[in-house]
N, C-alpha and C positions, 0 to 999 in steps of 0.2 A: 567741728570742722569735718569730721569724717562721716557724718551722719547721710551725707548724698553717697555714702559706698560701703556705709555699714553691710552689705547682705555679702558683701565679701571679705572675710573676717581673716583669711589667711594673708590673702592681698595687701589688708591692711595693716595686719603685722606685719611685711615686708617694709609698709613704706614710710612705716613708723619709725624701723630700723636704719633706715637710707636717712632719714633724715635726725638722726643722732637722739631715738627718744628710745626706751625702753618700753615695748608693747604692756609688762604687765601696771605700768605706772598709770592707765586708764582703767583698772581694777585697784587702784589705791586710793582713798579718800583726801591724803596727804601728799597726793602727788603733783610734783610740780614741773614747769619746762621754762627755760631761758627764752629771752625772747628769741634770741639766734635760731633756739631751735624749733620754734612757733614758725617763723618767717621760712625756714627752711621746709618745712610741710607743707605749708600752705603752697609755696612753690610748686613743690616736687607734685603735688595732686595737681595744680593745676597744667602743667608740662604731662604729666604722665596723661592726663585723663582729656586733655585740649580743650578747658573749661574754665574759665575765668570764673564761673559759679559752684565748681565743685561737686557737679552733680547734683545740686540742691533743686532744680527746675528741670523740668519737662524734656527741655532740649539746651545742647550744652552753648555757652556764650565764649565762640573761638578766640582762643589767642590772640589779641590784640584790638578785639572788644572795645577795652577801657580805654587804649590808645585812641581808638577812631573815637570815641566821644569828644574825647579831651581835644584832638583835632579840632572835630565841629566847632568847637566854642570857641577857636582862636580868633581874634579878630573884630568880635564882640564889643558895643561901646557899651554894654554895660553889664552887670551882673547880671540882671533880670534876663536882658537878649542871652546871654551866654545860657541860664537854666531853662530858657525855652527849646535853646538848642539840644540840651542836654535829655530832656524831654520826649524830643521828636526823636534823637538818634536811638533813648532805649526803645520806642514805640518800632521802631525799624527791627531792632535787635532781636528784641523777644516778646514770648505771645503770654508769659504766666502772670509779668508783672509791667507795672507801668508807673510812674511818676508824676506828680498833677502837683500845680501851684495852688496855696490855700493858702485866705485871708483869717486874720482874728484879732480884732482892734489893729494895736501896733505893728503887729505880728504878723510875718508871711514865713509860711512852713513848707517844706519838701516834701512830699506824702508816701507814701505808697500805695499804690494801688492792686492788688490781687487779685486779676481775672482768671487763676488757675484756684481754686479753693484747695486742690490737692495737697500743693505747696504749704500754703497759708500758716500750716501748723506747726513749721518748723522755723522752733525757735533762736536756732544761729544763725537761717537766713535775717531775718529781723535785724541783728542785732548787725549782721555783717553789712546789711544795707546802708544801717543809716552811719555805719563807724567810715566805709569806706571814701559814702557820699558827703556826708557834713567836712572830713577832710579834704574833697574835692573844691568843693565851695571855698572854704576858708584860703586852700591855696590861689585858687581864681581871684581870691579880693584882695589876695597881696599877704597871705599867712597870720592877717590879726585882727580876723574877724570870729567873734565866740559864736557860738550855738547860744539861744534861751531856754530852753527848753528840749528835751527829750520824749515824747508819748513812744509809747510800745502797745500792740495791741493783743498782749499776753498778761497774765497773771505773774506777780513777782516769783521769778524762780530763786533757786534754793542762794547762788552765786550775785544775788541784789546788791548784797553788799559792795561788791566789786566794780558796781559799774561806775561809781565815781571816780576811777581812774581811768576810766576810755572814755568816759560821756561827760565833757565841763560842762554842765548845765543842769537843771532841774531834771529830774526825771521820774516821770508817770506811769503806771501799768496798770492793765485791766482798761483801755484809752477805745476806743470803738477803731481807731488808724493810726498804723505805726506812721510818723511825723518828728522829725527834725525844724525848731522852728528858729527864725532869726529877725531883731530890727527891721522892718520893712524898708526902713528909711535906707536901709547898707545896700539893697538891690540897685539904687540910684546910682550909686558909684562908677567910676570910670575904670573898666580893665586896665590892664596894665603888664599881663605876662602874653611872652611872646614865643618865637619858633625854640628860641635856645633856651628859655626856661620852662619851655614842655620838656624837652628831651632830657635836662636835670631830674626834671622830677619825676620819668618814667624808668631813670636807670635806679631809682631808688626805691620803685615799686617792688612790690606788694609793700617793703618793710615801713616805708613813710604812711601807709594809709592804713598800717591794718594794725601796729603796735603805737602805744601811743608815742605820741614825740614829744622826747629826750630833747630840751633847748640846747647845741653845742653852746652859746654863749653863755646859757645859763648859769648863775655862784652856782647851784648843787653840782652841773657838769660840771665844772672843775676841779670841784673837792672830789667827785668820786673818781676823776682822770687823774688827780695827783697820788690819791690812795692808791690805784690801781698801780699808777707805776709805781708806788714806796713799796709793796707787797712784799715780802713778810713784814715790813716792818710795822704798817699801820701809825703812823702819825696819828697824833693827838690833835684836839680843836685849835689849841694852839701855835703848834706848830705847823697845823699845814695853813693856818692866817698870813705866818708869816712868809712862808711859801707864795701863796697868793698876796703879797703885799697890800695885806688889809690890817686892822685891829681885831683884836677876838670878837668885841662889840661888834664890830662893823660885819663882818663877818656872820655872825648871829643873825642879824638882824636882816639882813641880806635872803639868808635862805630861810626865813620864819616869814618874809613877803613872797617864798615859792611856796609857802606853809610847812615849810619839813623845819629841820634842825640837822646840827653836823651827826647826830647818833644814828638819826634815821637813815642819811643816804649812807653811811659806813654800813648799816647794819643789812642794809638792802643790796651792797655791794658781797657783802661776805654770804649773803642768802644764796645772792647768785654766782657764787665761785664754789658755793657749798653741793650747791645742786648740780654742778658738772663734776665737781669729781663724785658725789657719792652714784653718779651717773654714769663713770667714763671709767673708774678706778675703783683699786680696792686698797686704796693705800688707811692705814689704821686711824681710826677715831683721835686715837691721841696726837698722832702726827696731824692728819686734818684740823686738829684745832689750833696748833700750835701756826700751823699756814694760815689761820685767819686771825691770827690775834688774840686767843683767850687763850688764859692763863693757865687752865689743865682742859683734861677731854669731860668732866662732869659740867663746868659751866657753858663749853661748848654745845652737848647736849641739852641743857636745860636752856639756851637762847634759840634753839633748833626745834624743839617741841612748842615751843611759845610761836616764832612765825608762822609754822604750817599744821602745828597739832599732833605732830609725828618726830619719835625722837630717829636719831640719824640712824640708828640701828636697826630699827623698825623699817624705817623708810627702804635703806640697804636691801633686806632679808626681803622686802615686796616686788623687788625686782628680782630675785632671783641670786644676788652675791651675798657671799659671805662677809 
């Protein structure tokens, strides 16, 4: 994300600071950030810098950019009309990159296009493209349309792992054109959002487009909203079923159809309560475990080294506290 203003390295420790991260934790291996504080960067660069891209292109794409796209498309009778629109407005926008419709059997894909080669090589534009744009689309067709497919026209970077949690779909590298592809048959479809469901889903930008989305209806949303509010006490599988007025079975079963289980979304909730205080505070290992529910500060540790590879201490001591 910082890579369009890397050459200004103080700057950007300031604005690392502003937005609730600690500068030395992109010199940690094991270093991590809350989405809160992801959506909070991305903000603050683009407000500071009046660049919807970050810096990552040639010339910047003003403040309200993505609004006027999303304009263009209103009114649309169909998906397809709406991506043609979407089309012509980046071709208006900007001169580095451009967006082209592509056929393949079933398949119709978003492309990119790269008339700036300078750009070309940077690989979080990539990724912010098509993370930004596929979530565009999807909300265009009423929020329950998947992606098929992912190409990248980069070599798998070291973070591959990772992208099946922002990218639902297959996903290729080393592809000749980054491409998002989807059903052909779903561009047929008849729009459906209007003046007031732009303006929802602009007061909730960047965070709806740029971290993945959290179903609020979702069984795991619920179990992690009710854990969050039990905090310290951390309920059991069975009793926050009964909470949710379900069976432990039902329950189970429920969130093994989101593919997680009750351990996982606890565990990912306590990751990220862990990573704000070991972030915000210095309050002691033993105490911090005891706030997330383990039994003493060594199994705390040893659940904390298994997530990110780094025990809390380590982590600590890389930003700088004691």
């Amino acid at each position: 994300m910082l890579s369009g203003v890397v050459s200004g390295r103080d700057k950007c420790q300031g604005w690392l600071v502003d937005a609730g991260i600690e500068p030395a934790l992109l010199g940690h291996d094991a270093g991590r950030v809350t989405p809160d504080q992801y959506v909070a960067l991305f903000t603050l660069l683009m407000d500071r810098l009046d660049d919807e891209f970050l810096g990552l292109l040639s010339r910047p794409m003003r403040r309200g950019g993505f609004a006027l796209m999303l304009r263009s498309m209103l009114g649309t009778a169909t998906l397809a009309h709406a991506l043609r629109r979407l089309i012509a407005t980046m071709r208006l926008l900007q001169d580095d990159i451009e967006f082209a419709l592509v056929k393949e059997g079933a398949l119709v894909g978003l492309r990119v296009v790269f008339r700036n080669g300078s750009v070309a090589h940077r690989t979080f534009l990539h990724e912010l493209l098509l993370r930004v744009y596929w979530r565009l689309i999807a909300w265009l067709h009423g929020g329950r349309l998947r992606p098929t497919r992912f190409d990248f026209a980069f070599a798998a970077p070291v973070h591959a792992g990772e992208y099946a949690r922002v990218f639902p779909g297959a996903v290729r590298f080393d592809q000749p054109h980054t491409t998002v592809w989807f059903e052909a048959a779903s561009l047929a479809l008849p729009m459906h959002r209007d003046e007031a469901a732009m303006r929802q889903f602009l007061a909730q930008a960047p965070g709806v487009v740029i971290v993945p989305r959290r179903d609020d209806h979702a069984v795991s949303a619920r179990v992690r909203a009710h854990l969050q509010a039990q905090r310290p006490a951390w309920p059991d599988l069975a009793t926050t079923a009964v909470a949710l007025n379900q069976s432990t079975s039902t329950l189970q079963r429920h969130l093994a159809a989101e593919g997680l289980s009750f351990q996982a979304v606890k565990d990912q909730l306590r990751l990220d309560t862990a990573i704000v205080r070991l972030n915000t505070s210095t309050v002691p290992l033993t105490t911090l475990a005891l706030e997330l529910g383990f039994a003493d500060s060594p199994a705390f540790q040893r659940a904390f080294k298994q997530w990110t590879g780094s025990p809390p201490g380590a982590y600590r001591r890389g930003q700088g506290k004691a």
